[in-house]
C-alpha positions, -999 to +999 in steps of 0.1 A: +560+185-624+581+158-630+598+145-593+632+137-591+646+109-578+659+102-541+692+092-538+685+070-501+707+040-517+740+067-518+737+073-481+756+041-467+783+049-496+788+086-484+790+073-443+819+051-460+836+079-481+832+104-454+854+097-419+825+117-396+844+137-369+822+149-337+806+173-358+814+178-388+824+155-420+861+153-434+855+172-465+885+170-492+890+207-503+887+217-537+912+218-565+917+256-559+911+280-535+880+303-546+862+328-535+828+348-548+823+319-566+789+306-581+777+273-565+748+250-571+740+209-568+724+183-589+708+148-575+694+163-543+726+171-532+748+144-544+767+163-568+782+200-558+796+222-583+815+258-580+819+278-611+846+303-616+857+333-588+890+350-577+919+329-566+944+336-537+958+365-551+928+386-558+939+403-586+919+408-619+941+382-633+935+357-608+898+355-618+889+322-633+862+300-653+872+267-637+842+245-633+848+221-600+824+190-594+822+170-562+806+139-562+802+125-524+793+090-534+832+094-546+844+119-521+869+131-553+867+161-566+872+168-604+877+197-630+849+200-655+847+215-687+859+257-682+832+281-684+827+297-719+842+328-723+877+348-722+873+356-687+859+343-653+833+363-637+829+373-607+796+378-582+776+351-605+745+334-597+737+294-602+714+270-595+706+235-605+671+223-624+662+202-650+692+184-642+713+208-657+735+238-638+725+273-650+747+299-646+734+336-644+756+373-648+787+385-627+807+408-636+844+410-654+873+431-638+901+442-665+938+454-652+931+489-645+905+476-619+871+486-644+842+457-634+817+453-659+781+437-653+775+409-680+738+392-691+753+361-700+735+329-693+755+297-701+739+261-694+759+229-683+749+195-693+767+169-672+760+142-690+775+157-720+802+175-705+791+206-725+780+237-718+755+254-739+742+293-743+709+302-731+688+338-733+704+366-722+693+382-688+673+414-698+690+434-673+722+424-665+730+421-630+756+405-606+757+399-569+718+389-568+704+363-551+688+331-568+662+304-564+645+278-584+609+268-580+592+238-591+627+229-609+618+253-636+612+290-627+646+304-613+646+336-600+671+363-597+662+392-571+678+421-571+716+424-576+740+455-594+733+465-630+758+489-647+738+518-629+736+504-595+716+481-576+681+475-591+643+464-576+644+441-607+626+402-602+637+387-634+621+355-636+640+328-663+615+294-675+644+268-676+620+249-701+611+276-723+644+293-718+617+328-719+625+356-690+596+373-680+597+401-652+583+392-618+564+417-589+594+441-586+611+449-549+593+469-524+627+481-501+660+497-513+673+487-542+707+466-530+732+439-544+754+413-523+721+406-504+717+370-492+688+349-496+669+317-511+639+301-517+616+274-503+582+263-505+570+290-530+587+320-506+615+340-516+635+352-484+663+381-488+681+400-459+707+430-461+732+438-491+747+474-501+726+499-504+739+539-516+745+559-483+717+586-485+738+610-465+770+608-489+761+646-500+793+647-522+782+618-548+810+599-546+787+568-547+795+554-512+775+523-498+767+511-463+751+482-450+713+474-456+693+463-427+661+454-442+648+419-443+618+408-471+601+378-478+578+373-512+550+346-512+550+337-550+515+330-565+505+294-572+492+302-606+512+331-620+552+326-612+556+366-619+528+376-591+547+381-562+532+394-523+564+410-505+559+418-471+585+432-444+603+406-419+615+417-381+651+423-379+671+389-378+703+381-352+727+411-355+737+435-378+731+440-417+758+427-433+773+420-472+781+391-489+765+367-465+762+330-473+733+316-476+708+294-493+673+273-492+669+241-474+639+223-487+632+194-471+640+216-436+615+245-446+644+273-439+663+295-450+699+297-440+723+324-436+762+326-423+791+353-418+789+381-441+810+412-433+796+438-416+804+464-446+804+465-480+837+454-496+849+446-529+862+414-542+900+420-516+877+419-487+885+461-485+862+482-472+858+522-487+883+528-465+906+501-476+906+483-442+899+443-445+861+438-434+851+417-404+836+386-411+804+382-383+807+349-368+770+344-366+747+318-387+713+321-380+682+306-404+643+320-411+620+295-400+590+288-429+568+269-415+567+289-382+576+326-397+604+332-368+644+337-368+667+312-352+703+314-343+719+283-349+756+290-340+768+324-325+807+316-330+802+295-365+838+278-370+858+286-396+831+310-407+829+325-445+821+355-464+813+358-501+811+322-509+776+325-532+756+295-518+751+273-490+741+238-507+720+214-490+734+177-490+730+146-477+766+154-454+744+188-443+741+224-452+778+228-472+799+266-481+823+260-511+853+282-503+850+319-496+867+348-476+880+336-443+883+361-413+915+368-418+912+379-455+925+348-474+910+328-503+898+292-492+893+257-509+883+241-480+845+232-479+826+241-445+799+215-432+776+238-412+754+223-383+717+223-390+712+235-356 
């Protein structure tokens, strides 16, 4: 596997960009105030992108395909090239490799409130400022969670087809640009799960599952509980061991943050709501979800939960990745507590 680069020389340019407060770095916000927006970096961290999500208004027709790009060795933030297509998604999936972005699914919302699950997979070359069109995901799916392994193999687990949530490990080679399927999902099937992946483990907690004792079928979902991790096979990328975790800190939730930190062997998670809710932050019943303040991580190398803030400030929900950077662990916009959009970015602490 080719190794990338380490970006060490950036790090007395980003301590000048960056004003450090007591604990967390002055972060300019972004252009426009997102939320259930994609997110993924490039140059170990040096570059953060969001892709597309609902704006302040969260209506169908505040749903865009702007691309933003931060580079911290600027501190500015830029517009990039729009995502393809006649409409921004929603509930996508992206992750950096090969030095590209790839961006997976989501789903469309028209004016009469339909949302439709979309297979498109769309490429982004920075370099060229282009984007490019890559295979199709077999089953379409949004709200899943994503990893990359060995910066070639990404992985979407899980997430909503046009049927429901599916057990589906869709596995796409970034060089081949071939999907294979991967050893499906042992629990419920769920979407707006939260997860990552690290060291050849795939770790997923929670999402929406259908609520078994809704007897009249109107297709109600409650909160999952469960907690996996897979241990993906040296040799063959699509043999995966899943095995049950212990229950991490609190309650299952929806639309946590979360996302893999490498070089710190965890996984991270933050906020989430403690109910489903669709993209207005309104639960079945219409009422605005609370956020739980809570961010909490799954050790790797020592198999255990940690709680590394109870009362998380400024804490998020349905931002679609935490990105590990040189400034920390970073959330690109999202659902604040009180139901509003956000373009600020939130520097968590690591512990």
């Amino acid at each position: 596997m080719k190794k990338l680069p380490v970006y060490f020389p950036f790090l007395p340019v980003l301590c000048a960009v960056f004003l450090l407060a007591a604990d967390q770095p002055k972060i300019p916000p972004m252009p426009g105030a997102v939320s259930n927006n994609a997110v993924a970096s490039l140059k170990n961290g040096i570059d953060v992108y969001s892709l597309m999500g609902v704006g302040p208004k969260k209506t169908w027709d505040d749903v865009t395909n702007k691309l933003y790009i931060l580079r911290l060795t600027t501190g500015k933030w830029i517009e990039g090239r729009a995502v393809p297509g006649v409409a921004g998604r929603l509930g996508a999936s992206a992750v950096g490799a090969r030095g590209q972005i790839f961006l997976f699914g989501g789903y469309v919302v028209d004016g009469q409130g339909t949302e439709m699950t979309v297979g498109d997979v769309n490429s982004y070359v920075p370099d060229e400022h282009r984007w490019y069109r890559a295979a199709d995901i077999p089953v379409p799916v949004d709200s899943a969670v994503i990893g990359v392994n060995h910066d070639r193999y990404v992985y979407l687990v899980g997430g909503r087809s046009k049927n429901g949530p599916v057990n589906n490990v869709q596995v796409y080679d970034a060089e081949k640009n071939t999907w294979s399927q991967a050893t499906a999902l042992p629990g419920t099937p769920v979407y707006g799960h939260a997860g990552g992946l690290a060291d050849d483990v795939i770790v997923y907690i929670d999402g929406a599952k259908k609520d078994a004792k809704d007897a009249s079928g109107s297709g109600k979902y409650v909160a999952s509980d469960e907690c996996w991790m897979g241990k993906i096979d040296h040799k063959d990328p699509n043999k995966i061991e899943w095995s049950k975790l212990p229950p991490h800190p609190g309650p299952g939730r929806f639309g946590t943050v979360a996302g893999a930190g490498e070089h710190e062997h965890k996984i991270m998670f933050s906020g989430g709501t403690t109910t489903p809710h669709n993209f207005k932050g309104l639960d079945s019943e219409g009422k605005l979800a609370e956020i739980s303040p809570v961010t909490f991580a799954f050790e790797l190398h020592g198999n255990r939960w940690e709680t590394i803030a109870e009362d998380t400030f400024d804490v998020r929900a349905d931002g679609r990745g935490i990105l590990t950077t040189p400034l920390g662990p970073l959330i690109l916009g999202g659902m604040l507590k009180n139901g509003a959009i956000s373009a600020r970015v939130l520097a968590l602490p690591k512990k």
